[in-house]
C-alpha positions as CSV (number, residue, x, y, z in Angstrom):
1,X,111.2,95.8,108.1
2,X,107.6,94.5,108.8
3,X,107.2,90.7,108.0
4,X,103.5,89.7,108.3
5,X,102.2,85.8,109.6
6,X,99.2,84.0,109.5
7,X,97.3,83.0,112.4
8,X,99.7,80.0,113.1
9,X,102.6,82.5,112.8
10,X,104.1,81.2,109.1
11,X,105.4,84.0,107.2
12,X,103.5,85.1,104.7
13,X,104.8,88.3,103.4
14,X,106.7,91.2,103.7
15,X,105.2,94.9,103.6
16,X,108.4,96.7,101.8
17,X,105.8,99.6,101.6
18,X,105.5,100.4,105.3
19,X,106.1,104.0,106.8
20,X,104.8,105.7,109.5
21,X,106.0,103.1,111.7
22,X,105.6,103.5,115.2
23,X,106.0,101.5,118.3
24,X,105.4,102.8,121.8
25,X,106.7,100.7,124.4
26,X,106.0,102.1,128.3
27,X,106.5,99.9,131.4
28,X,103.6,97.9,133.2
29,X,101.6,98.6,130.3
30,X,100.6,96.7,126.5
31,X,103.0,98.3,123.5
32,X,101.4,99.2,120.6
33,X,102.8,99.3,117.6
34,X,101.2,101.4,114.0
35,X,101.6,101.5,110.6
36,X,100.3,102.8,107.4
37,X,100.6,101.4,103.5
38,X,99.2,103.1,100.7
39,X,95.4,101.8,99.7
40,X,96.8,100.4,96.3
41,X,99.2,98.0,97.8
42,X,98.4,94.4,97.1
43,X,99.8,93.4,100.2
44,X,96.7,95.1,102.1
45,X,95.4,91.7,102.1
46,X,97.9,89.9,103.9
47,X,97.1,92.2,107.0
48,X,93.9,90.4,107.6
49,X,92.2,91.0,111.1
50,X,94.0,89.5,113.9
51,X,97.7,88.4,111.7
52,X,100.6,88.8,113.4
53,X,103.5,91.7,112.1
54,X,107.1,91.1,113.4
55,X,108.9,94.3,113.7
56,X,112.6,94.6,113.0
57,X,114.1,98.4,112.6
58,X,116.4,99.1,109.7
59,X,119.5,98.7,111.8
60,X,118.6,95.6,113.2
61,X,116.7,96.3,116.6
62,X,113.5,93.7,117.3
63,X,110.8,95.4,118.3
64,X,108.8,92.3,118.9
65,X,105.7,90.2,117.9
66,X,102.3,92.5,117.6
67,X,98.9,91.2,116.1
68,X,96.8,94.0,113.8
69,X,93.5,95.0,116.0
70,X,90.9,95.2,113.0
71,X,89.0,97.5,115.1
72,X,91.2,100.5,115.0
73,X,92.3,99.8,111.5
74,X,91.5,103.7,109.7
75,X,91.0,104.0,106.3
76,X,91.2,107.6,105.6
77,X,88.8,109.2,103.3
78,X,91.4,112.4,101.8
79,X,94.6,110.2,102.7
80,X,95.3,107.5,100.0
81,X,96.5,105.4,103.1
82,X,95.6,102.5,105.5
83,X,96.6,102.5,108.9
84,X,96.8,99.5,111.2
85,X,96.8,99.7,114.9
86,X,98.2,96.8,116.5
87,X,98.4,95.0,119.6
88,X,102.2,93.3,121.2
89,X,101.2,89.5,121.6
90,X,101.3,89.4,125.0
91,X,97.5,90.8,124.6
92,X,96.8,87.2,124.0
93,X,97.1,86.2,127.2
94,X,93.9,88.3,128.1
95,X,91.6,86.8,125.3
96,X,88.6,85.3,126.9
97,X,87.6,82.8,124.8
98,X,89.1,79.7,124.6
99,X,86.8,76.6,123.4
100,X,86.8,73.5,125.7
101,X,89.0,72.3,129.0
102,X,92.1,72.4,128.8
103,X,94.2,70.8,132.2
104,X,98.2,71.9,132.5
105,X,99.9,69.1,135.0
106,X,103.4,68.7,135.6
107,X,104.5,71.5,132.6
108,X,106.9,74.0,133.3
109,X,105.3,77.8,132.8
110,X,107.1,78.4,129.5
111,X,105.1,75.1,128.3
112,X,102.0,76.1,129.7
113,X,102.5,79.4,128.2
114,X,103.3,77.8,124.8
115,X,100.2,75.8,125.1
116,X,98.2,78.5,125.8
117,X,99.4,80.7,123.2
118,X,99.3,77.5,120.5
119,X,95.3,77.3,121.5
């Protein structure tokens, strides 16, 4: 199941016609995750550049948080398809741009983190 959130991470739909799902998860390095839906799908809209997907398998397993990369996003031209590339949300933490000063003082790191992550 793929559930897809807004920018401040509120559910906003669910894409019941995923497939092609993939997720590649390697050690010391950024997992990925992909997935297609077929061009006529409403719910092509919801996955807007930069939403988050959560990824939960059929039998239950979380595969985590990843945000849809609107760079690698392939519309094929013979293929009636979209497929999304996306990003885990640990990716984030390497974003560059973050507007203004922001001082963390006496915050544990998971509230730093948060704080971070809420910017």
């Amino acid at each position: 199941m793929i559930v897809v959130k807004d920018k401040n991470l509120s559910d906003i739909g669910i894409l019941e016609n995923a497939y092609g799902v993939r997720v590649k998860r390697l050690t010391n390095e950024l997992w990925t995750a992909t997935f297609s839906l077929p061009k006529t799908d409403p719910k092509n809209s919801l996955c807007d550049h930069l939403n988050y997907i959560e990824i939960t398998s059929s039998s239950g397993r979380y595969y985590g948080l990843y945000r849809i990369m609107p760079t690698e996003t392939i519309k094929s031209a013979n293929d009636d398809s979209i497929t999304y590339s996306c990003e885990h949300v640990f990716a984030t933490l390497l974003d560059d741009v973050i507007d203004g000063y922001y001082q963390f003082s006496g915050y544990s790191t998971r509230q730093v983190l948060q704080g971070i992550l809420d910017l």
